[in-house]
C-alpha positions in Angstrom: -131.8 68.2 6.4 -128.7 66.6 7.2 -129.8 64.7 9.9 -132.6 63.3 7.7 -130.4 62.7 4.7 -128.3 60.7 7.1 -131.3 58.8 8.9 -132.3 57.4 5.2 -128.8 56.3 4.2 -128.9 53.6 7.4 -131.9 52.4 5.2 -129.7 51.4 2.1 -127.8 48.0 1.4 -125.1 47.2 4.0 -122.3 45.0 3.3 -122.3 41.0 4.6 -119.2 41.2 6.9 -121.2 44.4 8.9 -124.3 42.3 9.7 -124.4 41.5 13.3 -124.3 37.5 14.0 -127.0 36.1 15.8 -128.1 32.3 16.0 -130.7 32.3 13.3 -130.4 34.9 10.2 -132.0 35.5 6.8 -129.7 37.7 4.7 -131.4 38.6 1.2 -128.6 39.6 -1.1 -127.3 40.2 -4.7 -124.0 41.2 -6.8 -123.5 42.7 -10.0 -122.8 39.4 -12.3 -119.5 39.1 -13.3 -118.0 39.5 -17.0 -117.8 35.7 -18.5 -117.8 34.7 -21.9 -120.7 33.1 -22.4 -123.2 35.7 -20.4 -124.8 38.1 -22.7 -123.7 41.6 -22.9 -126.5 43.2 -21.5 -125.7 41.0 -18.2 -123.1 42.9 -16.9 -125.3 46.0 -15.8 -127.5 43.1 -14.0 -127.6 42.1 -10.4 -128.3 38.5 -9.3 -130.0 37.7 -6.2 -130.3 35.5 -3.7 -130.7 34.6 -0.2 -128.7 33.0 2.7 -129.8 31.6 5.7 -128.7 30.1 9.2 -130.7 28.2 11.4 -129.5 25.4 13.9 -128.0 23.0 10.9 -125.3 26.3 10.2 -125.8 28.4 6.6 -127.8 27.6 3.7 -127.9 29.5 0.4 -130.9 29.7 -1.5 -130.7 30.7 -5.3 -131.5 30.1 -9.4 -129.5 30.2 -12.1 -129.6 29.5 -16.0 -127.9 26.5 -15.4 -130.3 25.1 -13.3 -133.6 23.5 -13.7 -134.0 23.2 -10.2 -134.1 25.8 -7.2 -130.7 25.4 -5.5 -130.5 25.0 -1.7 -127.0 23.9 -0.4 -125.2 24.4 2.9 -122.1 27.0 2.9 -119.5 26.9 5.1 -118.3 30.1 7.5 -116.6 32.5 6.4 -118.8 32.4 2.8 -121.7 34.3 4.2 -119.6 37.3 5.8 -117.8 37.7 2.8 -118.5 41.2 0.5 -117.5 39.6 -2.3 -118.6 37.0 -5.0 -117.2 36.7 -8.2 -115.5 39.8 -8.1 -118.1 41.6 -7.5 -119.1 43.9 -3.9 -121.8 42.0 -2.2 -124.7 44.0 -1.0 -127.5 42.7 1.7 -131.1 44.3 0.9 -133.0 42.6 3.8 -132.1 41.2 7.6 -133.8 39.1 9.9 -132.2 38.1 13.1 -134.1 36.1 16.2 -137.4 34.4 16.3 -138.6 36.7 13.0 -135.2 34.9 11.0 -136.3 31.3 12.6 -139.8 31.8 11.4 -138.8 32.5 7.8 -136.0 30.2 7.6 -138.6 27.5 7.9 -140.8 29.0 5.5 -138.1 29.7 2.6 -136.7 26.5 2.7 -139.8 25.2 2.6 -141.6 27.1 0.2 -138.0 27.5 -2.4 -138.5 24.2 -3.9 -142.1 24.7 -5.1 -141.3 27.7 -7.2 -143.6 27.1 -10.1 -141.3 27.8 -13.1 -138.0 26.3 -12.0 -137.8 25.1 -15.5 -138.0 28.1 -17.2 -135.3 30.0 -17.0 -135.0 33.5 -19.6 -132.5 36.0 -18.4 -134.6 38.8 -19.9 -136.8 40.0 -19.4 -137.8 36.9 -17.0 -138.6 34.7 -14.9 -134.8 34.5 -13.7 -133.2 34.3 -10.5 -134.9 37.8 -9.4 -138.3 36.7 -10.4 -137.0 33.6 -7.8 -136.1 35.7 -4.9 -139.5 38.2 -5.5 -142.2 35.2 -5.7 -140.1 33.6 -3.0 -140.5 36.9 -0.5 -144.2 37.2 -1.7 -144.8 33.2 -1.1 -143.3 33.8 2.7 -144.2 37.3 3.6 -140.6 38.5 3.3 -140.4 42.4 2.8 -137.9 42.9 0.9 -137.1 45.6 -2.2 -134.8 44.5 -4.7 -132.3 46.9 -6.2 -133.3 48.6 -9.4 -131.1 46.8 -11.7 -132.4 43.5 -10.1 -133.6 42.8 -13.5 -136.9 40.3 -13.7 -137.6 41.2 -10.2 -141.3 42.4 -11.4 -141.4 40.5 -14.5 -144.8 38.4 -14.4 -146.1 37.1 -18.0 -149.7 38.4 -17.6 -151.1 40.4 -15.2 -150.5 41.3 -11.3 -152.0 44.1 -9.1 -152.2 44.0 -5.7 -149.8 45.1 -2.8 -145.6 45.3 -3.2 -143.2 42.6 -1.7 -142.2 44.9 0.7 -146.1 45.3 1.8 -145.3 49.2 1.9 -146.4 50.2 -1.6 -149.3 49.1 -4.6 -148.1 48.0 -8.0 -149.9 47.0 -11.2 -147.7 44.8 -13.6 -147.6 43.2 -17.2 -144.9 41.8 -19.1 -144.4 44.7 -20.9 -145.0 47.7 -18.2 -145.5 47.9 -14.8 -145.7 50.7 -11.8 -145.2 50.4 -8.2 -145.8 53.4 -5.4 -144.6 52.7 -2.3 -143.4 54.3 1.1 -140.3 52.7 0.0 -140.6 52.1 -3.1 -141.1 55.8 -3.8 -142.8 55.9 -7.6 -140.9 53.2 -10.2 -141.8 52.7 -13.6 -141.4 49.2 -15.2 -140.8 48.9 -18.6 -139.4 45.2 -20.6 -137.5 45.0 -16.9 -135.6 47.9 -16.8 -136.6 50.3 -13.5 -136.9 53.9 -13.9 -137.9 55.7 -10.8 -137.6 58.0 -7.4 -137.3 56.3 -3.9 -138.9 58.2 -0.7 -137.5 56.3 2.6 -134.4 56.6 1.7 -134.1 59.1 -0.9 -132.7 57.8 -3.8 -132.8 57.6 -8.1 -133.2 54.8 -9.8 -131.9 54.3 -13.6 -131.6 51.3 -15.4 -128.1 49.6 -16.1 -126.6 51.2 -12.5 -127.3 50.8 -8.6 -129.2 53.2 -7.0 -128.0 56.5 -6.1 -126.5 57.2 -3.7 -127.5 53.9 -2.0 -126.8 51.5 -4.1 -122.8 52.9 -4.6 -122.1 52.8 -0.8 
């Protein structure tokens, strides 16, 4: 049982500065957002994601924000994508892709990012924000990727979706109201106004809303 529980925790979120280098990398990552003034309150139990890339031109950071109406790509500079912090905040990595697989979808996400069809309609909750982003972004490029519970808007759509999961594992059936996903990794998560409720298989894990997944998402 040990052995097991130990096998599924080398499944959970890894910090940036233990990812191996390698010449071309997609990292998919996120951070609680910090405490500022003018974020609402029910922000600071939310994680932002985003994802960072390196190809043969050096790092790229792709992301969405409020205070954009427009899908950010810009070059970062060494040591910014090793670092396990931003804004305070411990960095976690979700997702990596090293070798011909990262230089494959590098070209994709950088391609696909700037067509994301509701750049100019940012809503922080329930969606679409930068989650909803990073989700249609993996789904546009066949990136398999599970966000972290408290990821909120990483399901949101505004009418109806059912099909198979981002990470290709699992099935889901979402509104904008409720939503469920079963999954090999997924385990069973309810949906409901954004907030994730739910048990993870592979690894084993619970998922609340407001807090990281335990234990994974608190190493």
């Amino acid at each position: 049982m040990a052995s097991l529980l130990l096998l599924g925790l080398t499944c959970c979120a890894l910090r940036p500065s233990r990812v191996a280098d390698a010449d071309h990398l997609v990292l998919v990552k996120s951070a609680r957002l910090p405490e500022r003034g003018w974020l609402p309150w029910y922000a600071r139990f939310a994680e932002h994601a985003w994802i960072d890339v390196k190809d043969t031109r050096g790092w790229h950071r792709i992301e969405w924000n409020q205070h954009l109406d427009h899908i950010a790509i810009h070059h970062i500079d060494v040591p910014e994508p090793q670092a396990d912090e931003r804004w305070e905040r411990s960095v976690a990595v979700h997702a990596t892709f090293s070798g011909a697989r990262a230089q494959s979808l590098a070209t994709q996400l950088l391609a696909a990012a700037p067509n994301f069809p509701a750049a100019a309609d940012y809503r922080a909750w329930p969606g679409c924000n930068s989650n909803t982003f990073i989700d249609w972004l993996a789904r546009t490029t066949g990136l398999p990727v599970d966000l972290p519970p408290n990821a909120v808007g990483k399901d949101y759509t505004p009418w109806l979706r059912a099909g198979v999961s981002s990470t290709g594992l699992g099935l889901e059936l979402e509104t904008a109201l409720l939503g469920v996903q079963l999954g090999l990794h997924e385990g069973a998560e309810l949906h409901v106004l954004g907030l994730t409720l739910g048990v993870g298989i592979w690894p084993p894990q619970v998922k609340l809303p407001f807090v990281p997944a335990i234990p994974c998402g608190w190493m």
